[in-house]
C-alpha positions as CSV (number, residue, x, y, z in Angstrom):
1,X,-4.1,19.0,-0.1
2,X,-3.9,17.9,-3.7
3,X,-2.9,21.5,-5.2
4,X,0.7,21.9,-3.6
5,X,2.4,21.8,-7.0
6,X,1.8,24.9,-8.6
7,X,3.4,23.7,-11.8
8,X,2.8,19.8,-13.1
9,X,5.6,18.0,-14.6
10,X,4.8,17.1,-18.5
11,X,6.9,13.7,-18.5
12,X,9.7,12.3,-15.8
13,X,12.1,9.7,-16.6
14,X,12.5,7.0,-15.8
15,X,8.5,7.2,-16.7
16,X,7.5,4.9,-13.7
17,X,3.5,3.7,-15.6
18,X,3.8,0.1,-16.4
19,X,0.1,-0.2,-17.2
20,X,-3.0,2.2,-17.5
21,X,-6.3,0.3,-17.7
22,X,-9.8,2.0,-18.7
23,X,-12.9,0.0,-18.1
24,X,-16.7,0.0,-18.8
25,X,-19.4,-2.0,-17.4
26,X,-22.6,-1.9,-18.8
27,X,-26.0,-3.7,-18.9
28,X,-27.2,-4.6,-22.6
29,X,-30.0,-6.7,-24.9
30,X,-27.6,-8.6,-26.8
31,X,-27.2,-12.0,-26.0
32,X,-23.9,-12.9,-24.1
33,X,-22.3,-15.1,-27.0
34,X,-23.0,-12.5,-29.5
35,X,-21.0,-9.4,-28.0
36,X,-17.5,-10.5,-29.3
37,X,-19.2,-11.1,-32.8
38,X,-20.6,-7.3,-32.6
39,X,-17.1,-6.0,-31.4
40,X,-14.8,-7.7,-32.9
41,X,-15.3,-6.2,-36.6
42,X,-14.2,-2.7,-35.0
43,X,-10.9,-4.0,-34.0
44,X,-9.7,-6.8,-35.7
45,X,-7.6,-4.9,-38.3
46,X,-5.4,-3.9,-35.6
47,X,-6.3,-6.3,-32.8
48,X,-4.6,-9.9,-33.2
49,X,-4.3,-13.0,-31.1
50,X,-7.5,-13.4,-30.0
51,X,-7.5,-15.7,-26.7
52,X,-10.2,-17.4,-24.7
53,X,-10.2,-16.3,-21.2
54,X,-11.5,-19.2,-18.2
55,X,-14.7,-17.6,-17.7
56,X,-15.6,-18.5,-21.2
57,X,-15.9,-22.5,-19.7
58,X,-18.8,-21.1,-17.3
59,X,-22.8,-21.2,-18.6
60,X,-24.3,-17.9,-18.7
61,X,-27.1,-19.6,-16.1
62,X,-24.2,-19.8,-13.5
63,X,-22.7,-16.3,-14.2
64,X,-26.0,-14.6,-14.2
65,X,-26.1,-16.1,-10.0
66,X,-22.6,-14.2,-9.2
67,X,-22.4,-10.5,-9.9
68,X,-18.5,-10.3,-9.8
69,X,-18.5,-13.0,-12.5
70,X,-21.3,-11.0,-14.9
71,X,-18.0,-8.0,-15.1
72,X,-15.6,-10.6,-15.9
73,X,-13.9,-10.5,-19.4
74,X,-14.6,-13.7,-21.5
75,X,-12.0,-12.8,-24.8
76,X,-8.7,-10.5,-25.0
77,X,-6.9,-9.5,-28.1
78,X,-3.6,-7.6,-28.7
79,X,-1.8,-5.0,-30.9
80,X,1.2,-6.5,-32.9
81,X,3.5,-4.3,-30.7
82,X,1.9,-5.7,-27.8
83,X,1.1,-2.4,-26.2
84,X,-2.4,-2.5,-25.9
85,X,-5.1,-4.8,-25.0
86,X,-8.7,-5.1,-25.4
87,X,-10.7,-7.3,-22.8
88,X,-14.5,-8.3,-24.0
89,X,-17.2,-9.9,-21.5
90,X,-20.6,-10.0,-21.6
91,X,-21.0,-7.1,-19.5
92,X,-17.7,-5.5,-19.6
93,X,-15.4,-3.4,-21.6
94,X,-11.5,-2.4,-21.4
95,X,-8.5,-1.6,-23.2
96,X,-5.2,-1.5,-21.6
97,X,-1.7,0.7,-22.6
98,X,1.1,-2.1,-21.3
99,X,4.8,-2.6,-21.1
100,X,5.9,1.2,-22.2
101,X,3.5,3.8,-21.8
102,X,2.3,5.9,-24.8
103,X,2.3,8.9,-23.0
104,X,-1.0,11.3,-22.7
105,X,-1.4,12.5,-26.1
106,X,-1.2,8.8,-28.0
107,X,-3.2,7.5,-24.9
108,X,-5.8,9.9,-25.1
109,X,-6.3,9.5,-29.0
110,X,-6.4,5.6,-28.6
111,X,-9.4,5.7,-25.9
112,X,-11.3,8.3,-27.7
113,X,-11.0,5.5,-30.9
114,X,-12.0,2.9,-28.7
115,X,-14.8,4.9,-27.4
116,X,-16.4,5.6,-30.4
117,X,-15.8,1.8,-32.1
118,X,-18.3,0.8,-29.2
119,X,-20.6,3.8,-29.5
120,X,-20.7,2.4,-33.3
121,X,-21.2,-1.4,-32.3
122,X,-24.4,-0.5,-30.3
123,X,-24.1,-3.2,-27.2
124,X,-24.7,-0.7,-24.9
125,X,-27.9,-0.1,-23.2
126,X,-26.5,1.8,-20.2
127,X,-23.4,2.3,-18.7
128,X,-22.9,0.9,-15.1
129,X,-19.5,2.6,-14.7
130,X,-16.2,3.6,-15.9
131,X,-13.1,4.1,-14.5
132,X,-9.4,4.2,-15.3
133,X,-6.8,3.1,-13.4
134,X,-2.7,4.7,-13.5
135,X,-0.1,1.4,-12.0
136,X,3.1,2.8,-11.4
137,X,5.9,0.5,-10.3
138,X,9.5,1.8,-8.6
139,X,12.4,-0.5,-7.4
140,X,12.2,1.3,-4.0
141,X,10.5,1.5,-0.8
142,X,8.5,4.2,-2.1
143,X,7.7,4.8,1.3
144,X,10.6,6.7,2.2
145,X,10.3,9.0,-0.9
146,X,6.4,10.0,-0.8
147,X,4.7,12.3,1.8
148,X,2.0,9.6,2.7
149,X,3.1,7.7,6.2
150,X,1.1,5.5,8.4
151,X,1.9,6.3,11.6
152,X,1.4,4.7,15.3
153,X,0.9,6.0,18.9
154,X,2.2,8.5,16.7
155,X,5.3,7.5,15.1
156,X,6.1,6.3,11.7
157,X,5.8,2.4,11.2
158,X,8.0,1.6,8.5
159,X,7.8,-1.8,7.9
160,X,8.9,-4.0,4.5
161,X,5.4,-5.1,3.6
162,X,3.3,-2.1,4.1
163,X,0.0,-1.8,2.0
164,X,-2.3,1.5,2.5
165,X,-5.7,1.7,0.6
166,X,-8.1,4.7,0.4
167,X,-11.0,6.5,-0.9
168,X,-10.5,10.1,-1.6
169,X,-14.0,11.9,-2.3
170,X,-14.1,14.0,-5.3
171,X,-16.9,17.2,-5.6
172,X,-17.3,16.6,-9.5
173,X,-18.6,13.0,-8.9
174,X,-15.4,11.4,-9.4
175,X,-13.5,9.5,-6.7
176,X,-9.9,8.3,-6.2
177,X,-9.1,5.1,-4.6
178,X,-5.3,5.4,-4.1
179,X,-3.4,2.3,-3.1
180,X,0.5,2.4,-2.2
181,X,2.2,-1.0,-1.3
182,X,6.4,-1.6,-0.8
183,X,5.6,-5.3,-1.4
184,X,5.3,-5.9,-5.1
185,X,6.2,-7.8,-7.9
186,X,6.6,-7.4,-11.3
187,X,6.8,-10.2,-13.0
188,X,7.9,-10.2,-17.3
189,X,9.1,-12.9,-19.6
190,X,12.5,-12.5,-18.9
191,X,13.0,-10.9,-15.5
192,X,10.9,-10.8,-11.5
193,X,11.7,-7.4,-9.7
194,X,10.5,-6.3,-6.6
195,X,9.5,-3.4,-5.6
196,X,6.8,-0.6,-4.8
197,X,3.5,0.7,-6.8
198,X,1.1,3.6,-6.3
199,X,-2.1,2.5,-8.0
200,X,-4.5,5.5,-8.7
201,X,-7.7,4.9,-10.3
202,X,-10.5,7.3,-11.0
203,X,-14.3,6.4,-10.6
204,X,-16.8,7.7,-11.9
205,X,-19.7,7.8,-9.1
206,X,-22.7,5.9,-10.6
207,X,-26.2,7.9,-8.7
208,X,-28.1,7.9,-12.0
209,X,-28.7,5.7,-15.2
210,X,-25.6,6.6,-17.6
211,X,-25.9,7.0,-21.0
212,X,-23.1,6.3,-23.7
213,X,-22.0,9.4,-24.3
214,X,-18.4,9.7,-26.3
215,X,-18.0,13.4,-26.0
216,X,-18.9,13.0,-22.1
217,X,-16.4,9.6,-22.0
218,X,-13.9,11.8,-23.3
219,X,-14.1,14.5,-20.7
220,X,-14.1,12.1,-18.2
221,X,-11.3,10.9,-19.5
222,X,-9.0,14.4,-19.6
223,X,-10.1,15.3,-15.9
224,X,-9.3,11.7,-14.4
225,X,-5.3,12.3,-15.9
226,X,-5.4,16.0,-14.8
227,X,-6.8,13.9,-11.3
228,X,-3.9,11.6,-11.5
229,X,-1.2,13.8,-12.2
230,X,-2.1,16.0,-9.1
231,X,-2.3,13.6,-6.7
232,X,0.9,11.5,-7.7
233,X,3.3,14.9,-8.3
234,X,1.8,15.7,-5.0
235,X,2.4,12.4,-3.3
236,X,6.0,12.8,-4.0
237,X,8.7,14.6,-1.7
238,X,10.6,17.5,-3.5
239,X,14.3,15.7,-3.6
240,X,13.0,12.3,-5.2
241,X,11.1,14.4,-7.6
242,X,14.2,16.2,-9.0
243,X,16.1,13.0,-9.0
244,X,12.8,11.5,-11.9
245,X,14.5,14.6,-14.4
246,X,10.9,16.4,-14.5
247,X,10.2,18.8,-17.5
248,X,8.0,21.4,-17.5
């Protein structure tokens, strides 16, 4: 289903990725209020602009009662060039490539250095999960360009405000949950466009205590894009393909 393409595209352009996020939850020893202090000496020669985020106003005693707020992030920081940014909470790791994407090679070797910075810190007991998670944003109905269709009574409902969310299961313990949606925004400092996104994030399924591992991050890492690029080369009709100037 996902194998169609015998030959992936190496770039298209326009590149359609306005944001790739990677993200690790973890349980740890250290005290809540002492994990920015233990990763923020990793980062802060490239990292600037350090901000308080609005969970940082709730007690630990009330975040500890809520799950989903325990994997919220507390602190973010930025690259001068503003294309990457790291999230810290007291259970929760990410680092996000924004605004132009790096492309694979640049992306690859900034995870792998992130990776490693917290391998170094030591906060981690166990890892909980990871995933990373591909946005890509188009100023069409992307609907009438992709192969995916919700259909009823066995036609095509096309509709302006159409949202479809599913879980594909993977046999190498990773899963896809694919999301395509005509209705978004994208909002920036200067300009609001609507539009469509196909949001494609790769999990890896959690049946046994993880340990940090960088060399198996990294190949988790490597087949989650090889993941991603099948399934959104794929998802995409021949013609509108050839108009996105694909090389090979």
């Amino acid at each position: 289903m996902w194998n169609n393409i015998k030959e992936l595209p190496k770039k298209i352009s326009p590149c359609p990725i306005i944001e790739v996020i990677f993200e690790i939850f973890f349980d740890t020893k250290i005290p809540p209020s002492a994990i920015l202090g233990m990763i923020y000496p990793y980062f802060k020669d490239e990292y600037e602009d350090l901000e308080k985020l609005s969970f940082t106003q709730l007690p630990d005693s009330i975040r500890s009662l809520d799950q989903n707020l325990m994997f919220k992030a507390d602190y973010k920081m930025k690259t001068a060039s503003n294309n990457y940014i790291i999230q810290v909470g007291p259970k929760m790791l990410s680092i996000s490539n924004i605004n132009e994407y790096s492309g694979w090679t640049v992306l690859q070797n900034k995870l792998n250095d992130f990776t490693k910075k917290i391998e170094k810190s030591g906060i981690i007991q166990n890892i909980r999960g990871i995933n990373i998670r591909y946005i890509n944003f188009f100023d069409i109905d992307i609907f009438e360009h992709i192969k995916l269709t919700l259909t009823v009574n066995d036609k095509i409902h096309l509709s302006p405000s159409t949202v479809i969310n599913t879980r594909i299961k993977g046999e190498d313990n990773l899963d896809i949950i694919l999301q395509v949606a005509n209705n978004a925004t994208l909002n920036s400092k200067t300009v609001s466009r609507n539009g469509s996104i196909i949001n494609i994030a790769t999990i890896l399924k959690k049946d046994r205590q993880i340990i940090f591992d960088n060399d198996a991050i990294s190949e988790f890492l490597e087949s989650a894009h090889i993941k991603e690029k099948k399934i959104f080369f794929n998802l995409l009709k021949d013609e509108y393909l050839k108009k996105l100037n694909p090389e090979y």
